[in-house]
OpenMM code with the backbone's topology and positions (N, CA, C; nanometers):
from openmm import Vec3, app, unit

residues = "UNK UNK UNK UNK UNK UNK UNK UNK UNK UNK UNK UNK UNK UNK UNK UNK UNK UNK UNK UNK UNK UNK UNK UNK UNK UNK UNK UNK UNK UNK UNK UNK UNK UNK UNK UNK UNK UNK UNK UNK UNK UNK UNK UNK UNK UNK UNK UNK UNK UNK UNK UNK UNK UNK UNK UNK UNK UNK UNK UNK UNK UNK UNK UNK UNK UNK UNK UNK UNK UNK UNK UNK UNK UNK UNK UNK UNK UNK UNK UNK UNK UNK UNK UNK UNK UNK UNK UNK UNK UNK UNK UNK UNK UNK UNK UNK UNK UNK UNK UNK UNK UNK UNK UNK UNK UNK UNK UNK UNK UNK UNK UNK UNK UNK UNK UNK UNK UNK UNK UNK".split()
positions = [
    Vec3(-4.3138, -6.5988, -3.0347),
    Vec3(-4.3162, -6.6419, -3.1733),
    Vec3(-4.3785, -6.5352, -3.2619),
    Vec3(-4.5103, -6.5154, -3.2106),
    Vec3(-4.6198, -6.3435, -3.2700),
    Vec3(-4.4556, -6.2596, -3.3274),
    Vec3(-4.4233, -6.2235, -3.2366),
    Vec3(-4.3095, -6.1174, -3.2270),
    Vec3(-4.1788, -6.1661, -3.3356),
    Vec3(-4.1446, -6.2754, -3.3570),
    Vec3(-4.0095, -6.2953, -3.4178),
    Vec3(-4.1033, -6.2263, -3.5680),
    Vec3(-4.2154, -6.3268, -3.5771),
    Vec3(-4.2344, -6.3099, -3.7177),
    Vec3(-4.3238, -6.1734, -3.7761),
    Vec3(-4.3697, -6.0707, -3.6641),
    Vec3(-4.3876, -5.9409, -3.7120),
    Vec3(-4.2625, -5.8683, -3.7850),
    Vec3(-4.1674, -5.9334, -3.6910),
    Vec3(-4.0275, -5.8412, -3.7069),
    Vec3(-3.9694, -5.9122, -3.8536),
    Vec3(-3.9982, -6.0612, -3.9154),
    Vec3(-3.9546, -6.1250, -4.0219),
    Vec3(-4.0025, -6.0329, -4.0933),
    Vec3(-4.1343, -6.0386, -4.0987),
    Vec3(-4.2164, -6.0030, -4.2325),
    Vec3(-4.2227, -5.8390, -4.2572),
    Vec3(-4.1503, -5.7583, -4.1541),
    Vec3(-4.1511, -5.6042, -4.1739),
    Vec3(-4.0149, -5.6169, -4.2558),
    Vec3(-3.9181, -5.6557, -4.2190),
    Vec3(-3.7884, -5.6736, -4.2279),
    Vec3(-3.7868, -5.7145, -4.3773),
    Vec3(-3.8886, -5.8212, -4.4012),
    Vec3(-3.8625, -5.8710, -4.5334),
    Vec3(-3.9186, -5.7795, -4.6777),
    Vec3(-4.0657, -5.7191, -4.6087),
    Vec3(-4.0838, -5.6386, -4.6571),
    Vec3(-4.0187, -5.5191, -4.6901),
    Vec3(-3.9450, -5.4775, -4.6247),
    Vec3(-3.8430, -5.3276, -4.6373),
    Vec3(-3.7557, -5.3479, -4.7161),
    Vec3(-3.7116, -5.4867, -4.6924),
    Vec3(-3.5839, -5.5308, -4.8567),
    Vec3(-3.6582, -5.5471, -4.9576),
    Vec3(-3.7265, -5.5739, -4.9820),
    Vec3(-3.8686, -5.5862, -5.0795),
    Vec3(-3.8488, -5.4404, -5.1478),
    Vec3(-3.9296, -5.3929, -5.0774),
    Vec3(-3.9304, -5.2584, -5.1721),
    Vec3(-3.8230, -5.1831, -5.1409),
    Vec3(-3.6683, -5.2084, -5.0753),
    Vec3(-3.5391, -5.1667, -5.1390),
    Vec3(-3.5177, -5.1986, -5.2526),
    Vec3(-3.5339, -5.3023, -5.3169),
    Vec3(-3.4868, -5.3332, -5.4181),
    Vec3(-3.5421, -5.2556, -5.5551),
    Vec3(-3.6014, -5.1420, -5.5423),
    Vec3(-3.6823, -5.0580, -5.6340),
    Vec3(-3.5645, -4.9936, -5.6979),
    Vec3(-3.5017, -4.9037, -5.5251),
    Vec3(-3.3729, -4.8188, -5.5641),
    Vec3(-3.2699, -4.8832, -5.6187),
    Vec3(-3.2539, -5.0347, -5.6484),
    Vec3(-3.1673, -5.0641, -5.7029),
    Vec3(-3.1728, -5.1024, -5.8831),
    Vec3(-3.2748, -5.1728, -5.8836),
    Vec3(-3.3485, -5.1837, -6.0106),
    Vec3(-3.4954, -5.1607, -6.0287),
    Vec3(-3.5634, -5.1373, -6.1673),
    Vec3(-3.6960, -5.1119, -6.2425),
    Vec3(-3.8141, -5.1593, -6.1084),
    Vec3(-3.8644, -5.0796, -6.0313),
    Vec3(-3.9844, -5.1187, -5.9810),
    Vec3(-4.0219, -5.2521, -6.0676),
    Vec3(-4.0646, -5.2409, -6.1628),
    Vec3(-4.1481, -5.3586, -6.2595),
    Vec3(-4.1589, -5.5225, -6.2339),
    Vec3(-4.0074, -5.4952, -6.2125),
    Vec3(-3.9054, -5.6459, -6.2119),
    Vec3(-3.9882, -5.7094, -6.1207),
    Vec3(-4.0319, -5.6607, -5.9916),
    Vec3(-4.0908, -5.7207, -5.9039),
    Vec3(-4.1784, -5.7230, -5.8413),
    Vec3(-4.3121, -5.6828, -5.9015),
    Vec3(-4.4214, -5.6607, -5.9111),
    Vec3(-4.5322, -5.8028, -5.8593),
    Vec3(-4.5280, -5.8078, -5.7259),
    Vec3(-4.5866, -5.9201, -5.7040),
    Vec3(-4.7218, -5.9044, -5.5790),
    Vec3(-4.8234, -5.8249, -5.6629),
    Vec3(-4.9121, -5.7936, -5.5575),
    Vec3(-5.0149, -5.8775, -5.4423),
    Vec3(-5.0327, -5.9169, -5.5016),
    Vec3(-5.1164, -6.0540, -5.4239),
    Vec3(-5.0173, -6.0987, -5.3101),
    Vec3(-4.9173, -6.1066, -5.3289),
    Vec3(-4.7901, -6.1379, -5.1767),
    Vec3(-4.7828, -6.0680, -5.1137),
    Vec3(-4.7647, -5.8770, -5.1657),
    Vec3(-4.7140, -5.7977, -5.0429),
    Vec3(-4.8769, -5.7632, -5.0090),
    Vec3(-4.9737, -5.7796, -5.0492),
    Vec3(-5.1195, -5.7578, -4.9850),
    Vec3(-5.1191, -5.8379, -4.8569),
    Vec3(-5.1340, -5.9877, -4.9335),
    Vec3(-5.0908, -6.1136, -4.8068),
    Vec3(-5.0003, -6.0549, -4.7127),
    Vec3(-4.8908, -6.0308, -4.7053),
    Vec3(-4.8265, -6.0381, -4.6354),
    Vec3(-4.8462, -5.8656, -4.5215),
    Vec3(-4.8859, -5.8018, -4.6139),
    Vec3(-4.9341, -5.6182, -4.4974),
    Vec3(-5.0365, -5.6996, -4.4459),
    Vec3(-5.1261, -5.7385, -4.4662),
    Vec3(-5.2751, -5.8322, -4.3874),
    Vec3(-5.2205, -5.8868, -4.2607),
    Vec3(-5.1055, -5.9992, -4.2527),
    Vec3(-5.0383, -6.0728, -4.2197),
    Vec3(-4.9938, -5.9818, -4.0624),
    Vec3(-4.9115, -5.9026, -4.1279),
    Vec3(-4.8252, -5.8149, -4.0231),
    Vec3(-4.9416, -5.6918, -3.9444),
    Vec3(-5.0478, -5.6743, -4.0331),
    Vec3(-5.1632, -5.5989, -3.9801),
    Vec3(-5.2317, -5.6703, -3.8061),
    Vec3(-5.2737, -5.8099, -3.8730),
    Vec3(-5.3359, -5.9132, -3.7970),
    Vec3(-5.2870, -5.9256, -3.6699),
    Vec3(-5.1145, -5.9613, -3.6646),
    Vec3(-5.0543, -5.9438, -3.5924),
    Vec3(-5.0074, -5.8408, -3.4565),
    Vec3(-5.0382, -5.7199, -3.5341),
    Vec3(-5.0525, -5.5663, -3.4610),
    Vec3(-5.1695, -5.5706, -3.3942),
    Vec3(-5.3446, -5.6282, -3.4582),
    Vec3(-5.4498, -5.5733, -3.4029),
    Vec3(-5.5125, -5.4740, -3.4734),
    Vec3(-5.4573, -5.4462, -3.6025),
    Vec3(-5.4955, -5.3403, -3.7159),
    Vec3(-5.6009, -5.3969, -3.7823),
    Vec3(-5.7059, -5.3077, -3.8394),
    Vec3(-5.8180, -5.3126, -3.9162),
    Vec3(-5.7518, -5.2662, -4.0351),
    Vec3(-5.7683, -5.3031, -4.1510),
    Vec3(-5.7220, -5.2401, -4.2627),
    Vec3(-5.8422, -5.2702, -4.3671),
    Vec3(-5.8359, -5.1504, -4.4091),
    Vec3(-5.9819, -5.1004, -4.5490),
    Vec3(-5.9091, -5.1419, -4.6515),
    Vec3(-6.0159, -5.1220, -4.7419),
    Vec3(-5.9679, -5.2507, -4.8608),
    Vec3(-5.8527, -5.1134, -4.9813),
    Vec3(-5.8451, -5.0167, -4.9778),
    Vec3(-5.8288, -4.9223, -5.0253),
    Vec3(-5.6614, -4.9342, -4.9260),
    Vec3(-5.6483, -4.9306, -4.8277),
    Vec3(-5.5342, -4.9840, -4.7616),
    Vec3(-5.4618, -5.1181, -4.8156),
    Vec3(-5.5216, -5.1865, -4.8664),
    Vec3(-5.4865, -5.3286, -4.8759),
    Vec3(-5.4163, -5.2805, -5.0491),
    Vec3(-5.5300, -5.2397, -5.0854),
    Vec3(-5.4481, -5.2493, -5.2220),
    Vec3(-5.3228, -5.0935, -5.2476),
    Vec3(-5.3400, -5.0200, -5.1238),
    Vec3(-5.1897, -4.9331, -5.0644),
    Vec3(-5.0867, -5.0455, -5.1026),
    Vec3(-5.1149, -5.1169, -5.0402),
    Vec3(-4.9904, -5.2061, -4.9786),
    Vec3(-4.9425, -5.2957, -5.0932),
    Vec3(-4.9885, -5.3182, -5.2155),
    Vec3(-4.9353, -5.3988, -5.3195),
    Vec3(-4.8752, -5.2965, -5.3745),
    Vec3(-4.8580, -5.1926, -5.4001),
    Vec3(-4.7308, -5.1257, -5.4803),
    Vec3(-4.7579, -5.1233, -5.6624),
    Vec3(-4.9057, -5.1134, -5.6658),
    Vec3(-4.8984, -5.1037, -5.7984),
    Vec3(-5.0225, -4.9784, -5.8563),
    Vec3(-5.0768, -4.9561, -5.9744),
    Vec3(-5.2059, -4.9137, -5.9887),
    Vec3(-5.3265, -4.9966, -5.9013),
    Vec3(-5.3826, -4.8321, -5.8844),
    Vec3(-5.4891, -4.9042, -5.7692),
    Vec3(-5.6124, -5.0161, -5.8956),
    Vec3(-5.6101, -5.0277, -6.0332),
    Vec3(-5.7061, -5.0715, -6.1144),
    Vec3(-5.6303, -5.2107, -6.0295),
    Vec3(-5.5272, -5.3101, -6.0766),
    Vec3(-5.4398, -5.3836, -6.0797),
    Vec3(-5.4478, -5.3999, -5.9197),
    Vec3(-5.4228, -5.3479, -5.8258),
    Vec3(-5.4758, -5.3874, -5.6795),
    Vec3(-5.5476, -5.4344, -5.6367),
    Vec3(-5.6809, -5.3611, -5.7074),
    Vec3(-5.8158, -5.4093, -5.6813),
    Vec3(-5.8728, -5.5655, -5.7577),
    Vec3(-5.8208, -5.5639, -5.8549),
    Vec3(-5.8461, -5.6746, -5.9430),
    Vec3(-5.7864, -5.7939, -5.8640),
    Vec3(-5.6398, -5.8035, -5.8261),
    Vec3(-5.5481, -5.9033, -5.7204),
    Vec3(-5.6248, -5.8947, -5.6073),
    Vec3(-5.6701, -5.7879, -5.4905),
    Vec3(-5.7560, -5.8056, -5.3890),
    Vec3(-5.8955, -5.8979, -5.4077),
    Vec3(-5.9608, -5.8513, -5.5109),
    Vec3(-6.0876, -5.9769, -5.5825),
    Vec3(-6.0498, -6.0510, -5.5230),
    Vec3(-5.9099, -6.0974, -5.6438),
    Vec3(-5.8474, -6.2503, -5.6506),
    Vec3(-5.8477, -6.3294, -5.5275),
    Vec3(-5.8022, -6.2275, -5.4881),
    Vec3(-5.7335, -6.2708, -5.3157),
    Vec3(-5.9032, -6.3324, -5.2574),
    Vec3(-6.0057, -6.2257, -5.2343),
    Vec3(-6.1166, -6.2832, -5.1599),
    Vec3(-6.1866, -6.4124, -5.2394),
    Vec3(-6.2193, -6.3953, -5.3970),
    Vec3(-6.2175, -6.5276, -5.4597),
    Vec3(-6.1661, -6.6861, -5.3982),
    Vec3(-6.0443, -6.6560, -5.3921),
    Vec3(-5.9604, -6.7771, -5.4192),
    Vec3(-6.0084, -6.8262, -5.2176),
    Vec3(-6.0875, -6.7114, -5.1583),
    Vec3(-6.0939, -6.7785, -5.0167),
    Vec3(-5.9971, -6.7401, -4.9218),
    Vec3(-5.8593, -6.6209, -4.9614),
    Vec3(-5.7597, -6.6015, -4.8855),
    Vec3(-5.7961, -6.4761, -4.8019),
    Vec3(-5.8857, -6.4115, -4.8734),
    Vec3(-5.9346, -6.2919, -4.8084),
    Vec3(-6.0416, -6.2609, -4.8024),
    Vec3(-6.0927, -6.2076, -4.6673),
    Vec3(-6.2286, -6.1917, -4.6335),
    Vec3(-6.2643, -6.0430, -4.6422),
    Vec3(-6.3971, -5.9841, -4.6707),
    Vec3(-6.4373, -5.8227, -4.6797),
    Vec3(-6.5079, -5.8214, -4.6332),
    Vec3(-6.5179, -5.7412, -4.4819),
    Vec3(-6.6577, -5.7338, -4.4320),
    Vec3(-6.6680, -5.5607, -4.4669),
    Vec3(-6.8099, -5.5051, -4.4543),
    Vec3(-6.8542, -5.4006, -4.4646),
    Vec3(-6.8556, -5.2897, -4.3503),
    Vec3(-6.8410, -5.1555, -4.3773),
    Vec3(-6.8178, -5.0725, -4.2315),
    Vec3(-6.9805, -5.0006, -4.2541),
    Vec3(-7.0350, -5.0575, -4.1389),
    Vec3(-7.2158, -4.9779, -4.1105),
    Vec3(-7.2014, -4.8160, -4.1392),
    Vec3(-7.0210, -4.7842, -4.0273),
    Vec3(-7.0858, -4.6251, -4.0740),
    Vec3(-7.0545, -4.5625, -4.2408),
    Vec3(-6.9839, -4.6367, -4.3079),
    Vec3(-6.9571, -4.5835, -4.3971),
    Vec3(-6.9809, -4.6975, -4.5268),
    Vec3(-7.0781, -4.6571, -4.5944),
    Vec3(-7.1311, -4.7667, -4.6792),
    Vec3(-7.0409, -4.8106, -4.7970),
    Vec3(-6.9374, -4.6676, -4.8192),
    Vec3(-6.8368, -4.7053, -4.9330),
    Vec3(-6.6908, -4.7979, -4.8946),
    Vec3(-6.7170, -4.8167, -4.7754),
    Vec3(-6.5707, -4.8627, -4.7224),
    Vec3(-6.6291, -4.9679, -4.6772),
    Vec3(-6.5203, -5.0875, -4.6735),
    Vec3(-6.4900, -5.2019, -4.6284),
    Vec3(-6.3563, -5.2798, -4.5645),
    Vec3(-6.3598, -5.3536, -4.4740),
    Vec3(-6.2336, -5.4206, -4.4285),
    Vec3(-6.2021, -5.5413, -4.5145),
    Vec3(-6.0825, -5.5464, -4.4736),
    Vec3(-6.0441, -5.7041, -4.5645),
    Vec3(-5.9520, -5.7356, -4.4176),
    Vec3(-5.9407, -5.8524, -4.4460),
    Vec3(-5.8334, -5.9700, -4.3713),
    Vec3(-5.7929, -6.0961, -4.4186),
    Vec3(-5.6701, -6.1130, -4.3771),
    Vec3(-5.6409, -6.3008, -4.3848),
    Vec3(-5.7561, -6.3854, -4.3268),
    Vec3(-5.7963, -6.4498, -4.4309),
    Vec3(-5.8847, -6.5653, -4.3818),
    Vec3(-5.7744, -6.6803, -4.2901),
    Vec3(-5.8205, -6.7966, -4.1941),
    Vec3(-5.7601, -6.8437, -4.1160),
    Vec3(-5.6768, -6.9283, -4.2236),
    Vec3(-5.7286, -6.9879, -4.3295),
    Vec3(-5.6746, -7.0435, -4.4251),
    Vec3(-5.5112, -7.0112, -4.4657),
    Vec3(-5.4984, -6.8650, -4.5303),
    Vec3(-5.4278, -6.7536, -4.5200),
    Vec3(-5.3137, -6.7160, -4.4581),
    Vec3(-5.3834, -6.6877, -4.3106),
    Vec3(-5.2923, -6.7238, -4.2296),
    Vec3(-5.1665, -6.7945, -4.1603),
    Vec3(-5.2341, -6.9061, -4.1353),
    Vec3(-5.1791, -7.0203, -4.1341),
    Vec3(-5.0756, -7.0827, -4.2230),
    Vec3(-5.0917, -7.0098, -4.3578),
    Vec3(-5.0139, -7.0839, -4.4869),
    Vec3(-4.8887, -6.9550, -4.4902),
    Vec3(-4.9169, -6.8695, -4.4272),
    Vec3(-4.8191, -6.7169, -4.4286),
    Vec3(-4.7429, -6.8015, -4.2937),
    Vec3(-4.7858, -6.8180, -4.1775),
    Vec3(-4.7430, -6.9036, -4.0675),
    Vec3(-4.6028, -6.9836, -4.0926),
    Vec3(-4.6404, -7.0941, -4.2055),
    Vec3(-4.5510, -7.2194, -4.2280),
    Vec3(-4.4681, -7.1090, -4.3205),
    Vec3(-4.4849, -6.9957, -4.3953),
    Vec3(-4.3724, -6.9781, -4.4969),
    Vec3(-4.2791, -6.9024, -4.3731),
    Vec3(-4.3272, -6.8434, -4.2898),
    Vec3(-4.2424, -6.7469, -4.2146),
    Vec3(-4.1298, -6.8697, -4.1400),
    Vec3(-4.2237, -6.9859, -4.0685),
    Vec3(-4.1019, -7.0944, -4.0245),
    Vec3(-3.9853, -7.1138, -4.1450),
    Vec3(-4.0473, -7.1873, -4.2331),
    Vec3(-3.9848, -7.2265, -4.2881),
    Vec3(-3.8228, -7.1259, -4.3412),
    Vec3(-3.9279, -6.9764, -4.3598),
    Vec3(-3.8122, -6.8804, -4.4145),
    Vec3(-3.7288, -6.8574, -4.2714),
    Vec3(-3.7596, -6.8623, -4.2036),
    Vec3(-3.6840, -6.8491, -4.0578),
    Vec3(-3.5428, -6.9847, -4.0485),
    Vec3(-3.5944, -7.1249, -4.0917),
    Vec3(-3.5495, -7.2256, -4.0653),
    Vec3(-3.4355, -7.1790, -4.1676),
    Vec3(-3.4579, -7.1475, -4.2657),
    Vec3(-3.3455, -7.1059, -4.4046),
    Vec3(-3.2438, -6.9936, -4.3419),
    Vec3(-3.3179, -6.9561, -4.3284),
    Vec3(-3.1957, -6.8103, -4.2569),
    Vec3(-3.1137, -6.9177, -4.1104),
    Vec3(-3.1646, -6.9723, -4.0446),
    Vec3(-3.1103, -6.9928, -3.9409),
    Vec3(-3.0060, -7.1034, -3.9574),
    Vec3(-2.9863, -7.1467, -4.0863),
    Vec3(-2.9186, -7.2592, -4.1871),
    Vec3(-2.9953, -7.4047, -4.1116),
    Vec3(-3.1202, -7.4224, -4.1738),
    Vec3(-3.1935, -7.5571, -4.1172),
    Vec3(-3.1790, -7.6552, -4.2348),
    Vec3(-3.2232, -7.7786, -4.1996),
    Vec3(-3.2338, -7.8733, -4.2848),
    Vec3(-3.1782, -7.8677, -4.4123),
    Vec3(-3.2801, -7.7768, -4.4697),
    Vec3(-3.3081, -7.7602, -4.6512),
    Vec3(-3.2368, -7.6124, -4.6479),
    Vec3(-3.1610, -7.5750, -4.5512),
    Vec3(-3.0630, -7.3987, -4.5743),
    Vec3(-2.9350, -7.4313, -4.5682),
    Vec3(-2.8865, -7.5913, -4.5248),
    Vec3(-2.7648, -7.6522, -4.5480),
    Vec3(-2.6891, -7.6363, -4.6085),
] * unit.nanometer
topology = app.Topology()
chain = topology.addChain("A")
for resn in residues:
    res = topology.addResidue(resn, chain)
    for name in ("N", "CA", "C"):
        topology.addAtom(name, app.Element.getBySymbol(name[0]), res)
C-alpha cells in the first residue's frame, strides 16, 4: 500500500508542476499542498527534510513558503523540531494528524482513478 501511494503522489506531483509548461506558473500556486504532500512522500522514503527544503518544495518565493510552512505548523499539520548541530536549521514533518488525512485523499484519489463509487 506504502508503495502504490509513494508512486501516486510522485506521479501526481510531476503533472502538477507539468502544467507550468503549459500555462502561467501563477494559475496554480497552491503551497501549503505541494509542502503537505513532499512531507508526505518524504515520510514515506525515511527522509528528514529541513524546513528550507520544505518550503523548496512549494514552488513559490521563499517569503510566501515560509509564511504557508508557519501556517502549516500553526494549524497542527506540521511539526519543527530543531537540529543540536546546527542551531539555524530545523526539521519539519507531517504531524500524525496530517498524515493520515493525506492517507484518505490518496484512497480516495486512487478509488477515482480506478472508476469507484463516486468515479462512476
Amino acid at each position: 500500500m506504502a508503495s502504490d501511494h509513494l508512486i501516486t503522489v510522485r506521479n501526481y506531483l510531476r503533472a502538477r508542476r507539468g502544467r507550468s509548461a503549459l500555462l502561467p506558473a501563477e494559475l496554480f500556486a497552491e503551497p501549503a499542498w505541494d509542502m503537505l504532500l513532499d512531507l508526505y512522500v518524504s515520510q514515506l522514503e525515511g527522509r528528514c527534510v529541513s524546513a528550507v527544503g520544505a518550503c523548496d518544495a512549494a514552488a513559490v518565493p521563499p517569503s510566501t513558503a515560509l509564511r504557508w510552512l508557519n501556517r502549516l505548523v500553526d494549524l497542527g499539520l506540521v511539526h519543527r523540531t530543531g537540529n543540536p548541530a546546527d542551531l539555524f536549521q530545523s526539521f519539519v514533518g507531517l504531524s500524525p494528524t496530517a498524515h493520515e488525512a493525506i492517507e484518505r485523499w490518496v484512497e480516495d484519489f486512487l478509488s477515482v482513478r480506478r472508476g469507484g463509487a463516486d468515479g462512476e
